[in-house]
mmCIF file of the N, C-alpha and C atoms, coordinates in Angstrom:
data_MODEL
# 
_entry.id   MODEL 
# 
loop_
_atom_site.group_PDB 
_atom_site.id 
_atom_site.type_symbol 
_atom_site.label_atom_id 
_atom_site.label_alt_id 
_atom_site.label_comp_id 
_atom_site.label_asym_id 
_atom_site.label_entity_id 
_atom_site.label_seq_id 
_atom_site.pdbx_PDB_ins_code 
_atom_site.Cartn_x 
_atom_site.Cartn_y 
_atom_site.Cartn_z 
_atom_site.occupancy 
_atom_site.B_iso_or_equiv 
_atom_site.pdbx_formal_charge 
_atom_site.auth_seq_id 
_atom_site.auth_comp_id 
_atom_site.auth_asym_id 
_atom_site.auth_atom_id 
_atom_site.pdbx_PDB_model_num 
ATOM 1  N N  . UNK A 1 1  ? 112.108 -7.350  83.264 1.00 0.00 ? 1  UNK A N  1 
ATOM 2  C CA . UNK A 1 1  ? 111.533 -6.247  84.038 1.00 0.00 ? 1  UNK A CA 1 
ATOM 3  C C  . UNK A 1 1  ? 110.125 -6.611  84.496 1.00 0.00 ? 1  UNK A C  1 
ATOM 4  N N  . UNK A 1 2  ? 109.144 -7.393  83.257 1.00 0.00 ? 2  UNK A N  1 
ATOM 5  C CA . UNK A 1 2  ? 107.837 -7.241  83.904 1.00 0.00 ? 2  UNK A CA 1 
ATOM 6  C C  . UNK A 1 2  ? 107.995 -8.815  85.179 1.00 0.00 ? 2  UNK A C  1 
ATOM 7  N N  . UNK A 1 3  ? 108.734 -9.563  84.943 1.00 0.00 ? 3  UNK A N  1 
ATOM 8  C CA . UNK A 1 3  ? 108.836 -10.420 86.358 1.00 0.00 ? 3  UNK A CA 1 
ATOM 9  C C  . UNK A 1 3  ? 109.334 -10.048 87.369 1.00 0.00 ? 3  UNK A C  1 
ATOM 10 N N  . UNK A 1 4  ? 110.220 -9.091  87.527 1.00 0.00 ? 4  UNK A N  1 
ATOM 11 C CA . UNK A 1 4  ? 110.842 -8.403  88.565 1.00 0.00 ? 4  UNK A CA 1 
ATOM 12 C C  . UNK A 1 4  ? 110.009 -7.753  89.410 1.00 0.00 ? 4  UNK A C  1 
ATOM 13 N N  . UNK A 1 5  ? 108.853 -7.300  88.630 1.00 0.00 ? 5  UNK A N  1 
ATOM 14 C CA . UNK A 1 5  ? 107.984 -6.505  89.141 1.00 0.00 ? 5  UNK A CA 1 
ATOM 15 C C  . UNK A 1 5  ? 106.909 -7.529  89.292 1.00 0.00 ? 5  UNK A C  1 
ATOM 16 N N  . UNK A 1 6  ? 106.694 -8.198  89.067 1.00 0.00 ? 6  UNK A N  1 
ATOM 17 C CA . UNK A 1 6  ? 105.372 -8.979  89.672 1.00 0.00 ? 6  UNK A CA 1 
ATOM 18 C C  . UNK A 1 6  ? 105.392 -9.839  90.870 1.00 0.00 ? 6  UNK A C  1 
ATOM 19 N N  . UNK A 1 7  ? 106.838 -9.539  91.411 1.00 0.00 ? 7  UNK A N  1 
ATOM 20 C CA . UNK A 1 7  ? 107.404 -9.792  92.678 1.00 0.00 ? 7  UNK A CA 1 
ATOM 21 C C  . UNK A 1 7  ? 106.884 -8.706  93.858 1.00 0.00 ? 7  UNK A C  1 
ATOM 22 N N  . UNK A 1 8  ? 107.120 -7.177  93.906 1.00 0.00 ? 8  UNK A N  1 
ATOM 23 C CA . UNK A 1 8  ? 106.673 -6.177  94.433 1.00 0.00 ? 8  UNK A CA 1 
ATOM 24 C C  . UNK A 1 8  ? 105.586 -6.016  94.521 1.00 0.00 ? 8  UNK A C  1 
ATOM 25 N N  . UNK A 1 9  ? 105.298 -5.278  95.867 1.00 0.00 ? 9  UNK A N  1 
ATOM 26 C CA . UNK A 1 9  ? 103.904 -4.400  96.098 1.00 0.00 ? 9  UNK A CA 1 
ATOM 27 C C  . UNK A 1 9  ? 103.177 -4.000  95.070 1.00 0.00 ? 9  UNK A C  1 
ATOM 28 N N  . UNK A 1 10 ? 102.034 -3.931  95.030 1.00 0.00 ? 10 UNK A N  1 
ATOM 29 C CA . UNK A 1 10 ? 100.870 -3.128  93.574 1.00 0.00 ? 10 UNK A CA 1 
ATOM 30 C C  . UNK A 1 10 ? 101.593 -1.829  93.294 1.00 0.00 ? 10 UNK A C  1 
ATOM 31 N N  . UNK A 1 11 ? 101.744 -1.128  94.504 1.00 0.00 ? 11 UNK A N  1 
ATOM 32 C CA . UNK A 1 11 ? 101.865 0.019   94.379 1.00 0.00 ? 11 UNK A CA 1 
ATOM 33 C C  . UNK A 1 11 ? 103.461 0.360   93.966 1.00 0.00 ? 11 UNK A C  1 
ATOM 34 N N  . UNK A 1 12 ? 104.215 -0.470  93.884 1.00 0.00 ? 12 UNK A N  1 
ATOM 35 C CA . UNK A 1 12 ? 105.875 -0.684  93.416 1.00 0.00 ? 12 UNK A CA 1 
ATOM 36 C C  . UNK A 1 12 ? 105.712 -0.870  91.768 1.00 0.00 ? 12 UNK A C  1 
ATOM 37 N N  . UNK A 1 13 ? 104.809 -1.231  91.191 1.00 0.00 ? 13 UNK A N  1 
ATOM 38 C CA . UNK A 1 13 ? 104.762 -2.095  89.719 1.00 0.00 ? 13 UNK A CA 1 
ATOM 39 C C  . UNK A 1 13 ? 106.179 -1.052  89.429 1.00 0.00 ? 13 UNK A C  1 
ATOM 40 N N  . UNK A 1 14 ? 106.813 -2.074  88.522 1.00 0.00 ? 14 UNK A N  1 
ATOM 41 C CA . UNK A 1 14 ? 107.490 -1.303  87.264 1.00 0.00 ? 14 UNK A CA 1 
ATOM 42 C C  . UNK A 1 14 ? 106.212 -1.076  85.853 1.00 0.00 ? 14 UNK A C  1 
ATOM 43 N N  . UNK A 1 15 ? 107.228 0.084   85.498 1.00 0.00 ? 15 UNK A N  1 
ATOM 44 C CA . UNK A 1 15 ? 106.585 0.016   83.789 1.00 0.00 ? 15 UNK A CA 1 
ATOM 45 C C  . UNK A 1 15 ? 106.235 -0.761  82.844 1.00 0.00 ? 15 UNK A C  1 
ATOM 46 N N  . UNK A 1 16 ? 105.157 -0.948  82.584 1.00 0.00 ? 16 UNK A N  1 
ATOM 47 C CA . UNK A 1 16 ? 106.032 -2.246  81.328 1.00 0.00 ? 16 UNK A CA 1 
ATOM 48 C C  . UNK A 1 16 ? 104.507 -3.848  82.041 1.00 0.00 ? 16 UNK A C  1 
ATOM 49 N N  . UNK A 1 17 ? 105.203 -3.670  82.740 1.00 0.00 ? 17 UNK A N  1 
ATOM 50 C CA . UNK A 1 17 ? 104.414 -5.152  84.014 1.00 0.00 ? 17 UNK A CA 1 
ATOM 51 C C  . UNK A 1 17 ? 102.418 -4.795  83.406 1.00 0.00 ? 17 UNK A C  1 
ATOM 52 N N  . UNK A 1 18 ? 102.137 -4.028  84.165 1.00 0.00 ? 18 UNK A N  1 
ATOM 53 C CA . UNK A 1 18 ? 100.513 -3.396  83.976 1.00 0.00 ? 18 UNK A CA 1 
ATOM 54 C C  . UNK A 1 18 ? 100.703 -1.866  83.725 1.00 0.00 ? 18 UNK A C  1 
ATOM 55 N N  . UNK A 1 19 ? 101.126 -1.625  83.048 1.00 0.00 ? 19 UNK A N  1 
ATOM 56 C CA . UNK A 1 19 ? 100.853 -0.114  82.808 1.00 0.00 ? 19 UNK A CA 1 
ATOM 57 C C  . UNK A 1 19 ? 99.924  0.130   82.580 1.00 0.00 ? 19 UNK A C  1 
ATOM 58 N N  . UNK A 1 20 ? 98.750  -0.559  82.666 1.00 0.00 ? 20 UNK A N  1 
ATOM 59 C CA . UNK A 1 20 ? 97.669  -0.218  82.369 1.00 0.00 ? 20 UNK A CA 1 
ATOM 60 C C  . UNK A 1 20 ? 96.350  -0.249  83.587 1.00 0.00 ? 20 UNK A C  1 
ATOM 61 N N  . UNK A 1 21 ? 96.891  -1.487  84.720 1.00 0.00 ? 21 UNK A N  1 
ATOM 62 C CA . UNK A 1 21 ? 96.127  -1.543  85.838 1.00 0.00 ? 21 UNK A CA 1 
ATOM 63 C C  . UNK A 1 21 ? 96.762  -1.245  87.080 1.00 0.00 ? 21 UNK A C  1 
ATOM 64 N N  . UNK A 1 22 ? 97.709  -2.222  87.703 1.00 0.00 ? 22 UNK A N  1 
ATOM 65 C CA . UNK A 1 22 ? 98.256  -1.057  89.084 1.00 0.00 ? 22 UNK A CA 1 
ATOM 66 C C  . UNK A 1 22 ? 98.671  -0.202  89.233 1.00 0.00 ? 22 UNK A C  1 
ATOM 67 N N  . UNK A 1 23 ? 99.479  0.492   88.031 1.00 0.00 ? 23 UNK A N  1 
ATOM 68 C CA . UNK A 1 23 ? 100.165 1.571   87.465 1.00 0.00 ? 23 UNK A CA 1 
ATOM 69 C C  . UNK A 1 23 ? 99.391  2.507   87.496 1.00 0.00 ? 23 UNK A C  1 
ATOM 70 N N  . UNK A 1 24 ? 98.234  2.563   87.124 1.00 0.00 ? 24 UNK A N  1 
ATOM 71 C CA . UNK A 1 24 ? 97.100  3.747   87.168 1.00 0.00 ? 24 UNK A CA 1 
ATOM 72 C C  . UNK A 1 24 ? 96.794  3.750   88.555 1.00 0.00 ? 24 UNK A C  1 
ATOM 73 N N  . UNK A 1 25 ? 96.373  2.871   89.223 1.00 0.00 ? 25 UNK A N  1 
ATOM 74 C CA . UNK A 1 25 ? 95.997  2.474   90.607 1.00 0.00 ? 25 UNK A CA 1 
ATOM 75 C C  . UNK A 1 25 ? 96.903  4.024   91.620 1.00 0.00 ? 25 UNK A C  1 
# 
């Protein structure tokens, strides 16, 4: 999941990836 998502837009993140920085974003 968190590589899947580090493929996508900032604003796409999955959970898990940065839940802590683009996720808040």
């Amino acid at each position: 999941m968190g590589k899947a998502a580090k493929i996508r837009p900032k604003g796409v993140v999955d959970l898990g990836t940065v839940s802590s920085k683009d996720s808040v974003q």
